[in-house]
C-alpha positions as a printed NumPy array, in Angstrom:
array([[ 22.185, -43.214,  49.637],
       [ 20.715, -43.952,  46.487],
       [ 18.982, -41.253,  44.863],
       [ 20.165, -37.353,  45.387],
       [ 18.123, -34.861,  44.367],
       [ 19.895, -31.156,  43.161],
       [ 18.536, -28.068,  41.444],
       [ 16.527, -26.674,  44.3  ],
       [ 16.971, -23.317,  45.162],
       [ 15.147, -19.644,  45.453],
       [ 13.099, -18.399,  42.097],
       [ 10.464, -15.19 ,  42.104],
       [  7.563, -16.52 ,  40.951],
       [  6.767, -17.493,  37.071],
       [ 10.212, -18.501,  37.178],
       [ 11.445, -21.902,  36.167],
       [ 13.545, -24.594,  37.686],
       [ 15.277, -28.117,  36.542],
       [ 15.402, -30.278,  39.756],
       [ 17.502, -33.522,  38.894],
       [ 17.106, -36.877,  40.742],
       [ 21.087, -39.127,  40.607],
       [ 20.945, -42.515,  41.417],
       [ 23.812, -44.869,  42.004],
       [ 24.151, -48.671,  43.251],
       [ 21.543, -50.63 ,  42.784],
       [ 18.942, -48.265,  42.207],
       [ 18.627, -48.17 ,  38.05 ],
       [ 16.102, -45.75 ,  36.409],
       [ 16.67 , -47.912,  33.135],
       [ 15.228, -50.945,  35.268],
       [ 12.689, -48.84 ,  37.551],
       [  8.985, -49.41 ,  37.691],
       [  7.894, -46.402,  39.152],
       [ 10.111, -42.938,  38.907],
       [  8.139, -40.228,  40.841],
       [  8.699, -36.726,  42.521],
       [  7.011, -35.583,  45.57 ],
       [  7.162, -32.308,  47.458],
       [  6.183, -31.551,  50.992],
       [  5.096, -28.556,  52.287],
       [  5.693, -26.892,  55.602],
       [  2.99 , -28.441,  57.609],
       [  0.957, -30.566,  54.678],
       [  1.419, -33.908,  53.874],
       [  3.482, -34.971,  51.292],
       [  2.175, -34.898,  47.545],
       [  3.179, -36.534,  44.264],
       [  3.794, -33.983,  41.342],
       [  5.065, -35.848,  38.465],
       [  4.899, -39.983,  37.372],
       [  6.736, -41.832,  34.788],
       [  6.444, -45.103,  33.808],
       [  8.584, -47.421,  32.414],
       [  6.82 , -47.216,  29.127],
       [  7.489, -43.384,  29.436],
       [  3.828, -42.248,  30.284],
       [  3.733, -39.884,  32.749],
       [  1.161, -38.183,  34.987],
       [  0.896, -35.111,  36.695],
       [ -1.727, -33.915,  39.413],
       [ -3.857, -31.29 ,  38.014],
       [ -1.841, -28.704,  40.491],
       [  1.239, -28.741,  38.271],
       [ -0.248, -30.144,  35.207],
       [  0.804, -28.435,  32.261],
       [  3.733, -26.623,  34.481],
       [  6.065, -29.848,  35.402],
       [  7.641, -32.282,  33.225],
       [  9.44 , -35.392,  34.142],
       [ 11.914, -36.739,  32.54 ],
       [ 14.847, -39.674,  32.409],
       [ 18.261, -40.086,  31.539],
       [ 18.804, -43.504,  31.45 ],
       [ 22.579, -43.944,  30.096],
       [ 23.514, -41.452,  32.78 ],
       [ 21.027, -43.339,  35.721],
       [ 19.434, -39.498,  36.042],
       [ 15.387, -38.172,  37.001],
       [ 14.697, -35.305,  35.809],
       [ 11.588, -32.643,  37.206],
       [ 11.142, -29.134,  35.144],
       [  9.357, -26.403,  37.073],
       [  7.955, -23.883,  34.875],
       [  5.111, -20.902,  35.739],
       [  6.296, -21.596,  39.375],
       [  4.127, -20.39 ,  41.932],
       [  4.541, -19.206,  45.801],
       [  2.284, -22.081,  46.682],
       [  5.259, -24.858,  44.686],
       [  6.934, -23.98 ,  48.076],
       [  8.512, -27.258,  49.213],
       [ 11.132, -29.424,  49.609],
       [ 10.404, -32.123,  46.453],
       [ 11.989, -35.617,  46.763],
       [ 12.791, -37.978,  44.118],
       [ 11.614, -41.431,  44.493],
       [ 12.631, -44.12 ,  42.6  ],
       [ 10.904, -47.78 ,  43.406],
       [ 11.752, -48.109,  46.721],
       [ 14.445, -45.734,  47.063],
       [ 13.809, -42.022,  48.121],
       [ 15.882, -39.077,  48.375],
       [ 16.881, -36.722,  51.217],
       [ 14.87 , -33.878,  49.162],
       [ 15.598, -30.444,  47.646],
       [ 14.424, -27.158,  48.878],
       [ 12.171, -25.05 ,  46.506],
       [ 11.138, -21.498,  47.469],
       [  9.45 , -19.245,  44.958],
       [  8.989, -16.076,  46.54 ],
       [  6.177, -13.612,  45.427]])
């Protein structure tokens, strides 16, 4: 495996979590393209939250916008996702996605 995601966990909503993405091998976030997290849902499709670029731009869908920050750790090959304001509906299980490598995921419940 060459990403793991950690961090997940329960939170009451407006609570705030750090997920973090580890990759190993050959997977490099110094060297990536495209660094991303997803989440998915209990019976919806899977949705990006959070983009950065090599150049360090990032993107968010206006869902988390302003709530979620992505960030990198490049000496220590690391993805970062913060969760703030978090919301019943941020229930998922978010995945880290680096290039072409993804994760196993990371549960995320935010109860009401």
């Amino acid at each position: 495996v060459e990403v793991v995601e950690s961090g997940g966990g329960l939170v009451q909503a407006g609570g705030s979590l750090t997920l973090a993405c580890a990759a190993s091998g050959r997977t490099s976030i110094a060297s990536a393209y495209a660094m991303r997290w997803f989440r998915q849902a209990p019976g919806k499709e899977r949705e990006w939250v959070a983009q950065m670029l090599p150049s360090g731009s990032t993107y968010y869908p206006d869902s988390v916008k302003g709530r979620f920050t992505i960030s990198r750790d490049n000496a220590n090959n690391r993805l970062f996702l913060q969760m703030n304001s978090l919301q019943p509906e941020d229930t998922a299980v978010y995945y880290c996605n680096v290039d072409a490598d993804w994760g196993l995921g990371t549960q995320v419940t935010v109860s009401s």
